[in-house]
ChimeraX commands (.cxc) that place a marker at each C-alpha (Angstrom):
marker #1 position 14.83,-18.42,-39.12 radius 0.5
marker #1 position 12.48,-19.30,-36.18 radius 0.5
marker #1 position 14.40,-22.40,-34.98 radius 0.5
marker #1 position 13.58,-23.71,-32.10 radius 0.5
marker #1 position 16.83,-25.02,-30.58 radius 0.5
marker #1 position 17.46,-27.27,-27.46 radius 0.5
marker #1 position 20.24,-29.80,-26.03 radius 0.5
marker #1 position 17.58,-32.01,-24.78 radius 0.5
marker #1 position 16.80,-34.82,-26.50 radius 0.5
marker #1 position 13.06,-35.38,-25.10 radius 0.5
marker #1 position 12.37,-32.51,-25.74 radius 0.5
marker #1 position 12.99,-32.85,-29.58 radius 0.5
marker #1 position 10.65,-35.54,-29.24 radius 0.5
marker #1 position 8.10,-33.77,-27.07 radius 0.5
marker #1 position 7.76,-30.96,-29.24 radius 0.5
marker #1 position 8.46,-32.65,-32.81 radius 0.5
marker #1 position 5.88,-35.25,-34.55 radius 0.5
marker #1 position 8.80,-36.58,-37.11 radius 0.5
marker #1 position 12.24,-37.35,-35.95 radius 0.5
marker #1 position 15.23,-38.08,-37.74 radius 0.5
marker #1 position 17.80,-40.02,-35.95 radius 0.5
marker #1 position 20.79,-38.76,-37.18 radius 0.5
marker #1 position 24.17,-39.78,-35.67 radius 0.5
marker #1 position 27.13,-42.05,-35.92 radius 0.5
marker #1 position 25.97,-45.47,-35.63 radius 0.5
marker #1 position 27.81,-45.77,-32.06 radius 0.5
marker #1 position 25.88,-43.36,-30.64 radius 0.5
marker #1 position 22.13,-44.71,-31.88 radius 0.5
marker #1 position 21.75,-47.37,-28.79 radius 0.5
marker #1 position 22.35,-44.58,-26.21 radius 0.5
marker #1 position 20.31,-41.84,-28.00 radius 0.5
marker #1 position 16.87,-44.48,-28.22 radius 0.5
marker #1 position 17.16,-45.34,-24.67 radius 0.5
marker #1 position 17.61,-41.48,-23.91 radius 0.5
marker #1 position 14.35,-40.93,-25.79 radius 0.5
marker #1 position 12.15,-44.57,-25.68 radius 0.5
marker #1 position 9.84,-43.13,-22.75 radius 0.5
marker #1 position 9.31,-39.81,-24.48 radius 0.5
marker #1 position 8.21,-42.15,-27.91 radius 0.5
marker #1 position 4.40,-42.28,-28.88 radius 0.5
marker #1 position 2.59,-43.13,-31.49 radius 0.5
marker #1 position 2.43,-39.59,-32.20 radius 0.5
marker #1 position 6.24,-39.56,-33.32 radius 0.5
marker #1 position 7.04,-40.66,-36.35 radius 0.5
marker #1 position 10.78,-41.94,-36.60 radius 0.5
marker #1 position 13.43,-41.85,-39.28 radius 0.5
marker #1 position 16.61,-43.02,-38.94 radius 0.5
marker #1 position 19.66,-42.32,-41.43 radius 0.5
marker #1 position 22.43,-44.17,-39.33 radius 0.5
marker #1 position 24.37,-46.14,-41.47 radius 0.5
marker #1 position 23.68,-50.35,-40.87 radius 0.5
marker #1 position 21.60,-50.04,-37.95 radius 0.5
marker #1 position 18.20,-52.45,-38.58 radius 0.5
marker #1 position 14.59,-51.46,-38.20 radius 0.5
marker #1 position 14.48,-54.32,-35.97 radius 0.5
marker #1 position 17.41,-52.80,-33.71 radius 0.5
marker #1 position 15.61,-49.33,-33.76 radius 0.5
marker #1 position 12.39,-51.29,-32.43 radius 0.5
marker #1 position 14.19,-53.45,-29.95 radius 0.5
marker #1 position 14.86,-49.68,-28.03 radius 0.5
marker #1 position 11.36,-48.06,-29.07 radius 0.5
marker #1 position 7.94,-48.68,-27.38 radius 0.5
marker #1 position 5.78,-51.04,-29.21 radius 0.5
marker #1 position 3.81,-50.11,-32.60 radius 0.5
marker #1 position 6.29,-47.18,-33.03 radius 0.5
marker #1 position 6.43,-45.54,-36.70 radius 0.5
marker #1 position 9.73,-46.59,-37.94 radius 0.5
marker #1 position 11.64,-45.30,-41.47 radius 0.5
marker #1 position 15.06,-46.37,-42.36 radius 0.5
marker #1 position 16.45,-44.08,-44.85 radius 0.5
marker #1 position 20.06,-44.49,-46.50 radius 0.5
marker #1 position 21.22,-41.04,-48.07 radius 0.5
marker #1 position 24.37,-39.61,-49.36 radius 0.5
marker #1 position 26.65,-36.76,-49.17 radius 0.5
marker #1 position 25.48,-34.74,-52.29 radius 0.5
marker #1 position 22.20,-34.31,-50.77 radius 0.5
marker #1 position 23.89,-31.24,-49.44 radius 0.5
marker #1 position 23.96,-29.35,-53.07 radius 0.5
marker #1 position 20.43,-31.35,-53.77 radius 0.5
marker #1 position 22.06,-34.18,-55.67 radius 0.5
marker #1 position 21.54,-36.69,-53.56 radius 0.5
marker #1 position 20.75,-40.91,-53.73 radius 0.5
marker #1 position 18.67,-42.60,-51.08 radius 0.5
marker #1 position 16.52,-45.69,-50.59 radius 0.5
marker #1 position 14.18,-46.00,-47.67 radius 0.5
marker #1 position 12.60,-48.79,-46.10 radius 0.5
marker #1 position 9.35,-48.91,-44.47 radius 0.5
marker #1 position 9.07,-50.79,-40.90 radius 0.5
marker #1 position 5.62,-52.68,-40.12 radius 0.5
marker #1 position 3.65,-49.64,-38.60 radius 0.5
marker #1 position 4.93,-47.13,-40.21 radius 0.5
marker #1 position 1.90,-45.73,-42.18 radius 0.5
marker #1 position 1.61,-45.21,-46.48 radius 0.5
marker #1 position 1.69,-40.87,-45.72 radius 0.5
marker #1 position 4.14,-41.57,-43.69 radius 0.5
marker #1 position 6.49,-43.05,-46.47 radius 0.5
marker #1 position 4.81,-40.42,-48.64 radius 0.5
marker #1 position 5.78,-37.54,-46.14 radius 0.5
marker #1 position 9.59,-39.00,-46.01 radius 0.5
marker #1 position 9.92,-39.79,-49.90 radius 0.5
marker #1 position 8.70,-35.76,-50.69 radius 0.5
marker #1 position 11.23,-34.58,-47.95 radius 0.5
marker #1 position 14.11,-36.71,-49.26 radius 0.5
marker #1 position 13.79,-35.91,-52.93 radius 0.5
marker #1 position 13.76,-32.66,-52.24 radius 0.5
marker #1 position 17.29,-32.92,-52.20 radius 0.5
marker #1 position 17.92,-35.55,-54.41 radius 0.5
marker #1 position 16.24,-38.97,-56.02 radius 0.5
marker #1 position 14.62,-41.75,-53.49 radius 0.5
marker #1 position 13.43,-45.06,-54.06 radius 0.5
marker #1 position 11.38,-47.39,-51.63 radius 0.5
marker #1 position 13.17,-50.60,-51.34 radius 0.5
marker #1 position 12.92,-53.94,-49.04 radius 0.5
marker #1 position 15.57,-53.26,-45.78 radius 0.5
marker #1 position 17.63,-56.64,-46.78 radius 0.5
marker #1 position 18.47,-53.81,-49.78 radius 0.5
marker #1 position 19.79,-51.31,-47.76 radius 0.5
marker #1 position 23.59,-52.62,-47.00 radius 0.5
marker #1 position 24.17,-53.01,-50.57 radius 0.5
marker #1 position 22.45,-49.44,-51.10 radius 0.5
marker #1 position 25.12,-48.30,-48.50 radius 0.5
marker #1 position 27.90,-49.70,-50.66 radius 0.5
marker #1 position 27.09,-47.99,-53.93 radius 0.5
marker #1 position 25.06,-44.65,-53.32 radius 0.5
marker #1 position 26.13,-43.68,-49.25 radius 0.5
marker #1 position 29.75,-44.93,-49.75 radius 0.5
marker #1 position 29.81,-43.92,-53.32 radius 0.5
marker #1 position 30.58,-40.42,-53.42 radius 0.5
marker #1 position 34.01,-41.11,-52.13 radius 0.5
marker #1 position 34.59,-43.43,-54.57 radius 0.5
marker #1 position 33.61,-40.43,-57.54 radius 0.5
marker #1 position 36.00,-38.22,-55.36 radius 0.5
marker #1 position 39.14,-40.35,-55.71 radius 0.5
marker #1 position 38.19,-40.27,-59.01 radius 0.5
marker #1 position 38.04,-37.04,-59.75 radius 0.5
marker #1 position 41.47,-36.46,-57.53 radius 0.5
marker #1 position 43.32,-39.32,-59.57 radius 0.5
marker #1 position 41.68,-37.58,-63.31 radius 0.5
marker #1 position 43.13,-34.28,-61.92 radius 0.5
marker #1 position 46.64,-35.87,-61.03 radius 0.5
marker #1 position 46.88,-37.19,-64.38 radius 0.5
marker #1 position 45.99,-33.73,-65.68 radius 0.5
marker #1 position 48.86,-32.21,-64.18 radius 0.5
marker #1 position 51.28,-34.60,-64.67 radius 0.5
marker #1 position 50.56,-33.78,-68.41 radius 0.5
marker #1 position 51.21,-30.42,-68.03 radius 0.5
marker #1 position 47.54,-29.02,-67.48 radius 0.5
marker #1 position 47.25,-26.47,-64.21 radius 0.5
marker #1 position 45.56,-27.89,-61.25 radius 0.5
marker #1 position 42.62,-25.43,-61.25 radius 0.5
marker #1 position 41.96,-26.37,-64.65 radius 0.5
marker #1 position 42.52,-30.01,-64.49 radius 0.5
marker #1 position 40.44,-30.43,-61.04 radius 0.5
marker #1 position 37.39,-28.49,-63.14 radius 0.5
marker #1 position 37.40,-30.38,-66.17 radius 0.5
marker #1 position 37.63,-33.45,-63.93 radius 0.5
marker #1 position 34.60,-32.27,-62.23 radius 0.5
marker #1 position 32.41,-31.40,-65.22 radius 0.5
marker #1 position 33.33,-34.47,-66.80 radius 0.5
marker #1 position 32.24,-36.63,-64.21 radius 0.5
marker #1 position 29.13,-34.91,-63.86 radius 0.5
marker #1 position 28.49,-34.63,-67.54 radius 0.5
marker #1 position 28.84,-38.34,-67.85 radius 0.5
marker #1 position 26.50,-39.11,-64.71 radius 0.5
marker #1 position 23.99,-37.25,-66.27 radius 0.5
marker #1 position 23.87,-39.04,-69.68 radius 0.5
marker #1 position 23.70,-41.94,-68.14 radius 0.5
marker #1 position 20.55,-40.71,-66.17 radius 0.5
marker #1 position 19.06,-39.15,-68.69 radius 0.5
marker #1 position 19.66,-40.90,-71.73 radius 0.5
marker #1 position 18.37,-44.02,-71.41 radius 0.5
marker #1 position 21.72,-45.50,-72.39 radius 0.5
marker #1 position 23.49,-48.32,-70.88 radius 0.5
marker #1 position 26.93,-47.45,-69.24 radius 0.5
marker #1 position 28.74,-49.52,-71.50 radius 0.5
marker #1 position 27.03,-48.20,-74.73 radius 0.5
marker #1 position 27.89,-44.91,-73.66 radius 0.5
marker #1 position 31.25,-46.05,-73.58 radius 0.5
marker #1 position 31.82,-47.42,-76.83 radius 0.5
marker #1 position 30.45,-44.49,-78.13 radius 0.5
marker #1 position 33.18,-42.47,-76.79 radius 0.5
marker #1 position 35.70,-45.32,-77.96 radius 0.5
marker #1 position 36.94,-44.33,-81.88 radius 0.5
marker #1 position 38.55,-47.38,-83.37 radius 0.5
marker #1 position 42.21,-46.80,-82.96 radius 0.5
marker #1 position 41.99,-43.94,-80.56 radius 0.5
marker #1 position 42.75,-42.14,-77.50 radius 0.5
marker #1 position 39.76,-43.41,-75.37 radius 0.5
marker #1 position 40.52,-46.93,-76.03 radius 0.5
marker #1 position 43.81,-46.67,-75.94 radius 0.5
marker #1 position 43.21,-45.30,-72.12 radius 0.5
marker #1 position 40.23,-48.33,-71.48 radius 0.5
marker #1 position 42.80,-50.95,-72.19 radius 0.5
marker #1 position 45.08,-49.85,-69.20 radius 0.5
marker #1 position 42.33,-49.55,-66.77 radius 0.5
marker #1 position 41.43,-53.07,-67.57 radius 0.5
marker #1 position 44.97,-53.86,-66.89 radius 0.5
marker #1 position 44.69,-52.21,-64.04 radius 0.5
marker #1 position 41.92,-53.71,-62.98 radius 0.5
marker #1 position 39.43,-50.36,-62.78 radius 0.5
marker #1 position 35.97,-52.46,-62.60 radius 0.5
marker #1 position 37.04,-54.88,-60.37 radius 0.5
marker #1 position 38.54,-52.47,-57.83 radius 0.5
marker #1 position 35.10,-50.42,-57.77 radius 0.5
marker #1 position 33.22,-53.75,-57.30 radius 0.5
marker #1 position 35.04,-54.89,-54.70 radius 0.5
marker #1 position 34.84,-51.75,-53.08 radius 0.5
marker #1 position 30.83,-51.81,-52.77 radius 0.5
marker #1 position 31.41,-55.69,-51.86 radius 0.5
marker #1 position 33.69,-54.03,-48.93 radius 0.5
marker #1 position 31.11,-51.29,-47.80 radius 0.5
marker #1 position 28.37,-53.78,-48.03 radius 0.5
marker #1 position 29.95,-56.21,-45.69 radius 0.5
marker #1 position 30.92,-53.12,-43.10 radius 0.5
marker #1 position 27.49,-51.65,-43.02 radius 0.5
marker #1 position 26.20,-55.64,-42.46 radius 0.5
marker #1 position 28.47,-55.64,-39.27 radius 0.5
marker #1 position 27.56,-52.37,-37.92 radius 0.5
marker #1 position 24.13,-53.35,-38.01 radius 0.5
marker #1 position 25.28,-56.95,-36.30 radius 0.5
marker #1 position 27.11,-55.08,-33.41 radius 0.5
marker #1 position 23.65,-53.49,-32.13 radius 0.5
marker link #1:1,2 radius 0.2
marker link #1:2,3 radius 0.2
marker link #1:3,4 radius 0.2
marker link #1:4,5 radius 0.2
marker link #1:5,6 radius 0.2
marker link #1:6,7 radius 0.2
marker link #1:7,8 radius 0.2
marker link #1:8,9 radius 0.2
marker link #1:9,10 radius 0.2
marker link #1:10,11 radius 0.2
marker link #1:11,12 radius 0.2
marker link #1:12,13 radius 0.2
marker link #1:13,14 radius 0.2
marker link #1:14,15 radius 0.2
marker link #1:15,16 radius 0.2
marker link #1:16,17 radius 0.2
marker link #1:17,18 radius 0.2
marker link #1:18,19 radius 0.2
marker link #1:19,20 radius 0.2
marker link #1:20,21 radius 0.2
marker link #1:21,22 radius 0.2
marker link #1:22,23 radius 0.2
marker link #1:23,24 radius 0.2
marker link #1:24,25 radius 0.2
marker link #1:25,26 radius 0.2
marker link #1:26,27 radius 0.2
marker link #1:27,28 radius 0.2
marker link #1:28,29 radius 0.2
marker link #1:29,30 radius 0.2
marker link #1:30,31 radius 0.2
marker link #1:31,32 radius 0.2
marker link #1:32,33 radius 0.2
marker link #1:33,34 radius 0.2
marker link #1:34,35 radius 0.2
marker link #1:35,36 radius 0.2
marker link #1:36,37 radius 0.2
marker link #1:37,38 radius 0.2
marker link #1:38,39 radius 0.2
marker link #1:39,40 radius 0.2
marker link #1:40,41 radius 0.2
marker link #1:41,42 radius 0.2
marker link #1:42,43 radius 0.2
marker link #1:43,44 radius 0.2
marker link #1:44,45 radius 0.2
marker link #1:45,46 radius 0.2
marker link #1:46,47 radius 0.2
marker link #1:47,48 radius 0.2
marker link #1:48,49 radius 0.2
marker link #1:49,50 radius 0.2
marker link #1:50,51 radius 0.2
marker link #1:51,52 radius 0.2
marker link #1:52,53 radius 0.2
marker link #1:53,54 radius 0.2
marker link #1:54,55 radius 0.2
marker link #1:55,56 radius 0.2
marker link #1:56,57 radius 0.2
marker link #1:57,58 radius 0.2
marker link #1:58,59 radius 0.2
marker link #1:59,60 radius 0.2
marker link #1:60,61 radius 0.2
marker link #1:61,62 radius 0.2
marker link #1:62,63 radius 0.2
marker link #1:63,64 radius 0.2
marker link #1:64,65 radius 0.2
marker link #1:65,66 radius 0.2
marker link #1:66,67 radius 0.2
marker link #1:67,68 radius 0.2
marker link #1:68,69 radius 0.2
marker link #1:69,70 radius 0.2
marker link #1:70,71 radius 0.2
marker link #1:71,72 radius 0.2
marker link #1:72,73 radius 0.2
marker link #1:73,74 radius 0.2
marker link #1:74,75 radius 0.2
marker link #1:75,76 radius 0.2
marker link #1:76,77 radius 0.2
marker link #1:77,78 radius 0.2
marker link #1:78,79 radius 0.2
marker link #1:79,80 radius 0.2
marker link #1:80,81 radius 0.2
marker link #1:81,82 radius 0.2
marker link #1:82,83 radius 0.2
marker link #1:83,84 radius 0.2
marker link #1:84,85 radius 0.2
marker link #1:85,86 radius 0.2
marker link #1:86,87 radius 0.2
marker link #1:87,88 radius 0.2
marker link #1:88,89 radius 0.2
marker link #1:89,90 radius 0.2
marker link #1:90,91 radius 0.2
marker link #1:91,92 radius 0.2
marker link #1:92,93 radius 0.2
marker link #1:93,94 radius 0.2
marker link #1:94,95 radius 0.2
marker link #1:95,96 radius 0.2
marker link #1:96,97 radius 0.2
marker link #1:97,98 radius 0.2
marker link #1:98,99 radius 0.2
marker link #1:99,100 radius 0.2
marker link #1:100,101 radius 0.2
marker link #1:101,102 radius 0.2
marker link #1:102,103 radius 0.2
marker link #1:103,104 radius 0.2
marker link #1:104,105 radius 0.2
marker link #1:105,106 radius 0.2
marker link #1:106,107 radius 0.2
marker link #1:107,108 radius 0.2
marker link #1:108,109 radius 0.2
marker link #1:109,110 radius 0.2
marker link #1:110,111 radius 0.2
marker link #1:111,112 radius 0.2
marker link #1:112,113 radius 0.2
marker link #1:113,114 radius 0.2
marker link #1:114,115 radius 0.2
marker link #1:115,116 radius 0.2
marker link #1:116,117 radius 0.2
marker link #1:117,118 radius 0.2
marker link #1:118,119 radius 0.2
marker link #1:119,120 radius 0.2
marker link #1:120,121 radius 0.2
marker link #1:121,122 radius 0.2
marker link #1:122,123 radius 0.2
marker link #1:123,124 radius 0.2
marker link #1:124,125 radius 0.2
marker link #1:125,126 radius 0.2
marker link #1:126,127 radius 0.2
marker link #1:127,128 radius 0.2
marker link #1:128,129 radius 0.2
marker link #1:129,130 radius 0.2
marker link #1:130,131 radius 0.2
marker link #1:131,132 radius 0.2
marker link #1:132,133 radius 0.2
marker link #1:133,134 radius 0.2
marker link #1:134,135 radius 0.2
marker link #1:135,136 radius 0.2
marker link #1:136,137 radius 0.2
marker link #1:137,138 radius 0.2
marker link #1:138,139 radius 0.2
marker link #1:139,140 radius 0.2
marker link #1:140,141 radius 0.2
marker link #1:141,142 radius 0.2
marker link #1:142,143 radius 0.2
marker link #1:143,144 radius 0.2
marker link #1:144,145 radius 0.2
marker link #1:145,146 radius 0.2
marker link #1:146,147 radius 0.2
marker link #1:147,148 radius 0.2
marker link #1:148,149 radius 0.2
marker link #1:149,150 radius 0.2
marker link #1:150,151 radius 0.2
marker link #1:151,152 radius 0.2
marker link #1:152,153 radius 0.2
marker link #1:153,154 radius 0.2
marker link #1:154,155 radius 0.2
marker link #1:155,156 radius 0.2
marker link #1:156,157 radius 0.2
marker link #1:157,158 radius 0.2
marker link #1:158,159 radius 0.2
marker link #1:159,160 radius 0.2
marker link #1:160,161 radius 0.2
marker link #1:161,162 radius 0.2
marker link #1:162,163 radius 0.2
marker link #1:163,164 radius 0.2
marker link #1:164,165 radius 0.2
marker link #1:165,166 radius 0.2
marker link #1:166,167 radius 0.2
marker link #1:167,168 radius 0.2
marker link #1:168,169 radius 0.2
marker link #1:169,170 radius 0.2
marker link #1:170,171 radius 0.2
marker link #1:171,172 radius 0.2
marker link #1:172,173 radius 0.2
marker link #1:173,174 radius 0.2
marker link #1:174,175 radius 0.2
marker link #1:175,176 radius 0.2
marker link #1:176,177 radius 0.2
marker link #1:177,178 radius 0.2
marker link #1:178,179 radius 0.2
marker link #1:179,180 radius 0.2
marker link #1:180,181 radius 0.2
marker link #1:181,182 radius 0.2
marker link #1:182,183 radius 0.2
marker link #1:183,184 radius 0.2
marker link #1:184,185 radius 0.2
marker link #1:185,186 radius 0.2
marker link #1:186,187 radius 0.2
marker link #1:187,188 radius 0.2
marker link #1:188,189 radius 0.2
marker link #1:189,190 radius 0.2
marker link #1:190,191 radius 0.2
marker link #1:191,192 radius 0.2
marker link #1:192,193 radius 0.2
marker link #1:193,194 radius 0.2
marker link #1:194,195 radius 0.2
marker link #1:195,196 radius 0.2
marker link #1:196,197 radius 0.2
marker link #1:197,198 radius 0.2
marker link #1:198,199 radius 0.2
marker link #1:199,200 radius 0.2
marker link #1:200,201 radius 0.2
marker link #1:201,202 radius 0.2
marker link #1:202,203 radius 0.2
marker link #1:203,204 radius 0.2
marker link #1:204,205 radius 0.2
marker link #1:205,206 radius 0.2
marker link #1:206,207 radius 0.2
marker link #1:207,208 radius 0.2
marker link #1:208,209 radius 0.2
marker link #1:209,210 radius 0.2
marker link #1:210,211 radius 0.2
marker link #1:211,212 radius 0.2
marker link #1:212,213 radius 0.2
marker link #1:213,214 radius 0.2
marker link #1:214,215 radius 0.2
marker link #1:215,216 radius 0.2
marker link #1:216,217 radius 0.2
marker link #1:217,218 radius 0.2
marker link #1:218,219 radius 0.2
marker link #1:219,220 radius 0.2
marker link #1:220,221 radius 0.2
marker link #1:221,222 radius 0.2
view
């Protein structure tokens, strides 16, 4: 495919005018200080590591570097993904134009202010896990009724996905949507009431509240 490939990280930089920094969040500080002397205001830097600040990308970088903090998720990979990106002080308006067409092409992307991103983390970047237990527990449930796994795991699947996309493209609010699936009397309801006993909403908020507060202190630790 005419890839250039190299284990040098310099040389990324050398040879590359945009750079994503894209590791675990343990392994930013060393990668930056592997990299700060090859920086120039030629290099345009994005960084995807979960909870790590502009200001912590900065502290590492020369002075006046082009900094973009972008927060994607996992569906990216099948060009469903979520993101939000924040803009540092230099970085330029085609450079947030550059990184907003590259991101949605695999996915939406809205600009927001970087005291967004944590909460960002919680809901779209940890939030595909959350659909995944979902879809799991739905199957589960299937099966213990009697349905066969293949065909409880895909109507799981589809389900989810068919819902998502009403709610996108509707113009509906979730909870509309809801009662609309909700005869008087019937199954749906029946079904709502126990996961209000159980506690459903609450569990999911408390779970962004969770993933919120972790990305906050990975971004402390630096």
């Amino acid at each position: 495919m005419g890839v250039m490939v190299t284990g040098d990280n310099k040389e990324v930089v050398r040879r590359s005018n945009l750079v994503f920094i894209a590791v675990k969040p343990n392994m930013v500080e060393a990668v930056l200080k592997d990299i700060a002397e090859t920086v120039t205001v030629d290099n345009l830097i994005i960084s995807i590591a979960a909870g790590i600040t502009i200001a912590t990308l900065q502290k590492e970088l020369p002075p006046g570097t082009r900094l973009i903090r972008v927060v994607p998720n996992l569906p990216a990979l099948v060009g469903q993904g979520a993101a939000v990106l924040s803009r540092g002080i230099t970085a330029r308006e085609e450079d947030v134009s550059l990184v907003m067409t590259l991101v949605r092409s695999v996915g939406q992307c809205d600009e927001v202010p970087e005291s967004l991103q944590d909460s960002a983390t919680g809901v779209s970047g940890s939030g595909p896990a959350y659909a995944f237990a979902a879809i799991e527990a739905l199957s589960d449930g299937g099966v213990k009724m009697g349905l066969p796994r293949d065909l409880a795991m895909k109507l799981a699947a589809q389900t989810m996905l068919g819902a998502a996309k009403m709610v996108l493209e509707s113009g509906k609010h979730p909870g509309q949507l809801k009662d609309e699936v909700c005869s008087p009397g019937g199954t749906t309801i029946a079904a709502m009431h126990k996961l209000e006993k159980a506690g459903f909403r609450g569990a999911l908020i408390d779970a962004v509240e969770a993933a919120t507060l972790r990305a906050r202190e990975l971004g402390q630790k630096k």
